[in-house]
N, C-alpha and C positions, 0 to 999 in steps of 0.2 A: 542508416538508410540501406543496411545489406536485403534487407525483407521487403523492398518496399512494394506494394501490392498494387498491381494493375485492373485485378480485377474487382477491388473496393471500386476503382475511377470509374472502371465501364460497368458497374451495376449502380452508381448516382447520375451517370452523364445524364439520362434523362430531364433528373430533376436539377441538375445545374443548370444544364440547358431552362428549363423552366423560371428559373430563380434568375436567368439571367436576361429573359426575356421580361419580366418585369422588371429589374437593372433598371435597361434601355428605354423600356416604356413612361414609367413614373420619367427618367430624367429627359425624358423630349416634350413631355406636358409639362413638366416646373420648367424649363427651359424657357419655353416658349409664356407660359402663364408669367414669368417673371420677369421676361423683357417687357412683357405689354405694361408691368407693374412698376418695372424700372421704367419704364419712359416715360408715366405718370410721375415718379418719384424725381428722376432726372429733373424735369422741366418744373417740379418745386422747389430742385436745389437751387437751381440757377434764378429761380424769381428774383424780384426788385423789390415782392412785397414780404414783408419781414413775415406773416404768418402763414405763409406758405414754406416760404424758405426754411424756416427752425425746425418745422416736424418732420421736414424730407431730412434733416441733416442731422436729426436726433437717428430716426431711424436709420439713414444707411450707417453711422456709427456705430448702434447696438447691433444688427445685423454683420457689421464685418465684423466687429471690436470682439465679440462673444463665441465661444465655441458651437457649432455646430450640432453638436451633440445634447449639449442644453437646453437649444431652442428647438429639438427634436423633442425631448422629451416633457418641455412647455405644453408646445402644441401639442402634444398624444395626453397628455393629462391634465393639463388646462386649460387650452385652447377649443379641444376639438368637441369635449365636454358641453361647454357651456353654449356653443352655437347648435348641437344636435341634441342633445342632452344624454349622450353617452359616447363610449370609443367607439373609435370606426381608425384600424390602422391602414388603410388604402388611405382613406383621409387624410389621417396625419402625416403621411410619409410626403403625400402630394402637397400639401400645406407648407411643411416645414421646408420644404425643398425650394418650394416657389417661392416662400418668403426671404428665406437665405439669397435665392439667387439673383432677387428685385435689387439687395442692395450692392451687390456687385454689379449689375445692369444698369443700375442709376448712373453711376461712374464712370461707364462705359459711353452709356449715352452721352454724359457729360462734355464726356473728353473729346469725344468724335465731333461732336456739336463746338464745341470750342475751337476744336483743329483748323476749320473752315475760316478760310480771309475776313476779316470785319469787313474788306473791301466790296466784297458780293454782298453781303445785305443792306449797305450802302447803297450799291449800284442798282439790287433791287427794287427797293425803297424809291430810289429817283425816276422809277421806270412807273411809277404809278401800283405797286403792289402793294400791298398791306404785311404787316407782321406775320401774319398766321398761312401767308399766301410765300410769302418769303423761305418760311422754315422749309412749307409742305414741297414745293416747288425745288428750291436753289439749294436750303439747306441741308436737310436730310438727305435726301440723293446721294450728296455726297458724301457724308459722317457715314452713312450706312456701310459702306465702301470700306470705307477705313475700319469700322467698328467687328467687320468680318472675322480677321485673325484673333483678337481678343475673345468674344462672343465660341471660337473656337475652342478656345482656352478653357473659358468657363464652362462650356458641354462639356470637355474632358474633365476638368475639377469635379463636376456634378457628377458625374459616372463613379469616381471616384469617393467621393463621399456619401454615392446612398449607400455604400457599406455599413456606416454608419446607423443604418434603419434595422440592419439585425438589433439592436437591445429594445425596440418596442416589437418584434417576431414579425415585421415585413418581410413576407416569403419571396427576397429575390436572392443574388447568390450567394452573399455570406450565408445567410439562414441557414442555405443548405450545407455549406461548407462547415457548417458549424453543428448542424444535425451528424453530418457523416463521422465529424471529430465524436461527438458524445456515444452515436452505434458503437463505432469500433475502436475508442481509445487510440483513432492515430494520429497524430499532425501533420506528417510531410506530406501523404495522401489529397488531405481536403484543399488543404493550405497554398499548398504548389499548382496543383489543379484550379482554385480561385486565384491567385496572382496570375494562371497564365492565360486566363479566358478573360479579365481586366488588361493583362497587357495587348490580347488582341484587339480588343476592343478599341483602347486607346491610342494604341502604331496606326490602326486603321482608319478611325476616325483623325486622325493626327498629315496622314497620307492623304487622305478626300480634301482635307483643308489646304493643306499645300497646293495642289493639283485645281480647285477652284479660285484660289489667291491669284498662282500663276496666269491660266484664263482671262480675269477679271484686267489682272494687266495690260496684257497681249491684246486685249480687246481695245482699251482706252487708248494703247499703240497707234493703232490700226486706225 
């Protein structure tokens, strides 16, 4: 590392920057697209009725059970194919992302929705409200609350894993980091430079969470 070159970093910063700005992006839309999908999938696990239940429970299974990387490369070659009838890797990256992140977000849901007293939907219930008035009203409210720090977690895993999307050529920052390794034949350069624009990412995002947690407390203090 006696050589190591600065000025390889500030003739890519651009395009890390760029690479990384797609990062962020795909993973606030699989984020997002995959809680709404987890909360479908959630509210199949927990059914009563057996054929609801088995296909939410298949799926978050193959979803965690399976590597990430796999089911990237599913969906960019057989997934995304068959619904468009060719590649499209914005597609895939967003697909595979959101799918992976539904079945952590089932879980999620799961567990927040569980956490909450039997005793309130009880209480609910005796007040004249219905099931679906009960969750929307008493229940989620508060799972939501709780679901916060988690759901935190998993934005930072996601970050972390669209690295992942470099081997189908999603241009976000490994890509680039991995373009500047094959120009110039160097490692410490690209490598250092994407661990540390991930670590900022992730301390900060990691900071916002705490700092909104805290809040949310102080609030319910009050």
């Amino acid at each position: 590392m006696g050589d190591f070159r600065i000025d390889i970093i500030l003739y890519y910063i651009p395009l890390l920057l760029k690479g990384t700005l797609l990062t962020i992006g795909v993973s606030i839309v699989s984020i997002l697209l995959g809680s709404v999908l987890g909360l479908v999938v959630g509210f199949g696990r927990m059914s009563r009725r057996a054929y609801l239940r088995l296909p939410a429970a298949c799926y978050i299974n193959f979803f965690r059970g399976t590597p990430l990387l796999v089911q990237i490369l599913l969906v960019h070659f057989g997934v995304v194919p068959l619904l468009i009838d060719r590649t499209d890797v914005l597609f895939a990256a967003i697909l595979s992302l959101t799918l992976n992140s539904a079945g952590y977000s089932a879980e999620i849901f799961r567990a927040g929705i569980q956490s909450v007293e039997k005793g309130q939907t009880e209480a609910a219930l005796s007040l004249g409200m219905n099931r679906r008035q009960t969750m929307r009203y008493i229940i989620l409210p508060q799972a939501i609350k709780r679901m916060i720090p988690a759901f935190g977690n998993e934005f930072i895993v996601l970050i972390k894993d669209s690295s992942l999307l470099t081997i189908i050529a999603a241009k976000e920052l490994m890509y680039y980091a991995n373009l500047m390794r094959g120009q110039y034949l160097r490692i410490w350069e690209p490598y250092l430079t994407a661990a540390l624009i991930y670590l900022i990412l992730t301390y900060s995002l990691s900071k916002l969470l705490n700092w909104w947690e805290r809040r949310m407390n102080q609030s319910e203090q009050m």
